[in-house]
C-alpha positions in Angstrom: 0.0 0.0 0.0 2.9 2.6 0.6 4.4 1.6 -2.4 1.0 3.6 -4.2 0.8 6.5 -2.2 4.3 6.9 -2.9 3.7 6.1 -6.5 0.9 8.5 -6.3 2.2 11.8 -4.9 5.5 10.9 -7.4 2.8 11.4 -10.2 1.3 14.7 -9.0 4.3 15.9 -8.2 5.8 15.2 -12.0 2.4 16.6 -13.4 2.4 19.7 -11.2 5.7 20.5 -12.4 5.1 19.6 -16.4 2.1 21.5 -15.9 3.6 24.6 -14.1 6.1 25.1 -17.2 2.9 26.1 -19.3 1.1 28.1 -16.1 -1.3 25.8 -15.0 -2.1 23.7 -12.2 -3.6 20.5 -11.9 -6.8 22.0 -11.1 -6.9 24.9 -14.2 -6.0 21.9 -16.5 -8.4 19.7 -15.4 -11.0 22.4 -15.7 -9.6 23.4 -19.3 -9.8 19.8 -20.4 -13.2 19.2 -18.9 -15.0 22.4 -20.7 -12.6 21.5 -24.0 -14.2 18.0 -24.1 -17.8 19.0 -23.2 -18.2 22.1 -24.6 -21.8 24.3 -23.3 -20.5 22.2 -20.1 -22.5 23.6 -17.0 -19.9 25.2 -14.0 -22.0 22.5 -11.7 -21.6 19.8 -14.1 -18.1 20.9 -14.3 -17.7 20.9 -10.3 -19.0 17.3 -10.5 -16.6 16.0 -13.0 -13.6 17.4 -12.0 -14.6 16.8 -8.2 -14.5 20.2 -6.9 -16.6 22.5 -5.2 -18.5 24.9 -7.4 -16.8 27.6 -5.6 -13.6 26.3 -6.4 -15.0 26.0 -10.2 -15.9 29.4 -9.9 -12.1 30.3 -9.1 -10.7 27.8 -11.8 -13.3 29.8 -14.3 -12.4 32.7 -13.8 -8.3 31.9 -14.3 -8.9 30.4 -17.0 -11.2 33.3 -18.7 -8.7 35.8 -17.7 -6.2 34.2 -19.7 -8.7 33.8 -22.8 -8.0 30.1 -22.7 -12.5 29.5 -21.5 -15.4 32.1 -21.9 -18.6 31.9 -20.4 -21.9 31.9 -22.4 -26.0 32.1 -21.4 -27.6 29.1 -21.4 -30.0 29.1 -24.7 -32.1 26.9 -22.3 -31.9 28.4 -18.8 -31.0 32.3 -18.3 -30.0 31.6 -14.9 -27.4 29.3 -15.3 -24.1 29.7 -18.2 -22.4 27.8 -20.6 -18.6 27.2 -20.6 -16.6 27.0 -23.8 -12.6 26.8 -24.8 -11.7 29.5 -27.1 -9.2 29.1 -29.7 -6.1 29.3 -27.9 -7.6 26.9 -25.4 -7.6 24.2 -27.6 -4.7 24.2 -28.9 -3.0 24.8 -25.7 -5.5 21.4 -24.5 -3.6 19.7 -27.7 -0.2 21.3 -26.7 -0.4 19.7 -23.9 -1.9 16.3 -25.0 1.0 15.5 -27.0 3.3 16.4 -24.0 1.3 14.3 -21.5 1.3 11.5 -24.0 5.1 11.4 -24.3 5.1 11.7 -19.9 3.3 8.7 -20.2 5.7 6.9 -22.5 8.6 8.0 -20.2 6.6 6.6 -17.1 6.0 3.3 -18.5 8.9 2.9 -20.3 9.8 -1.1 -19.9 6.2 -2.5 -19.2 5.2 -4.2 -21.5 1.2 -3.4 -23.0 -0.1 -6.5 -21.3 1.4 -5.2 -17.9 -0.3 -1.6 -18.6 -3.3 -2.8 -19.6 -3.4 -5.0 -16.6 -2.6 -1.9 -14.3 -4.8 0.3 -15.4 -8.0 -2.1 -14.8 -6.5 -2.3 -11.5 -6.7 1.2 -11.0 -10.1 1.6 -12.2 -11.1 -1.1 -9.7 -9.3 1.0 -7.2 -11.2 4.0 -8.2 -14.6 2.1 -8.2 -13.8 0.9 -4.3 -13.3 4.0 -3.6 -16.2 5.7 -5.2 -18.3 3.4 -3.2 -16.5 3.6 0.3 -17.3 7.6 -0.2 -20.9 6.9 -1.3 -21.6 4.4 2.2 
């Protein structure tokens, strides 16, 4: 079990650093990645998928607006509520980034074997399922 946590704050601590050289944080480009993937996205939809609060969303929002990498649009359907959208330089800054974190990920698993990866991964989802339902009990 230490051998995963330690695994585990390795990786964040890698991504925070990859993702610092292009001013984000984890949370900004989770947010950025989120809204580029589901665009019209909801900031409560978006609080639920990234697994923040909607105050925090509201914070990530408006970092990422300021930079003109999201903007904010009414909702055709609900004038109470707004629509999030990457602009341009968004997404190409979300597939900037893809091809770096795709070449990370190559470095990280660099002599296992696609069996062994495959293998790990549906371990971690089981993981992640576990603990999706110790959370919900």
């Amino acid at each position: 079990m230490m051998s995963l946590l330690t695994t585990t704050r390795q990786i964040d601590a890698a991504c925070a650093t990859m993702l610092s050289r292009h001013g984000l944080s984890e949370g900004l480009f989770a947010a950025l990645l989120a809204v580029h993937a589901s665009p019209g996205i909801t900031p409560g939809a978006l609080a639920s998928q990234i697994l923040v609060t909607r105050a925090t969303v509201t914070g990530l929002v408006d970092g990422l607006t300021k930079r003109g990498l999201l903007e904010r649009a009414a909702d055709p359907t609900d004038r109470r509520s707004q629509t999030l959208h990457a602009t341009g330089a968004g997404g190409t800054l979300v597939q900037e980034l893809s091809a770096v974190y795709a070449t990370w990920m190559e470095q990280l698993t660099t002599g296992i074997s696609n069996h062994q990866r495959n293998a790990a991964f549906e371990m971690l989802d089981t993981v992640q399922r576990n603990v999706r339902r110790g959370e919900e009990s």
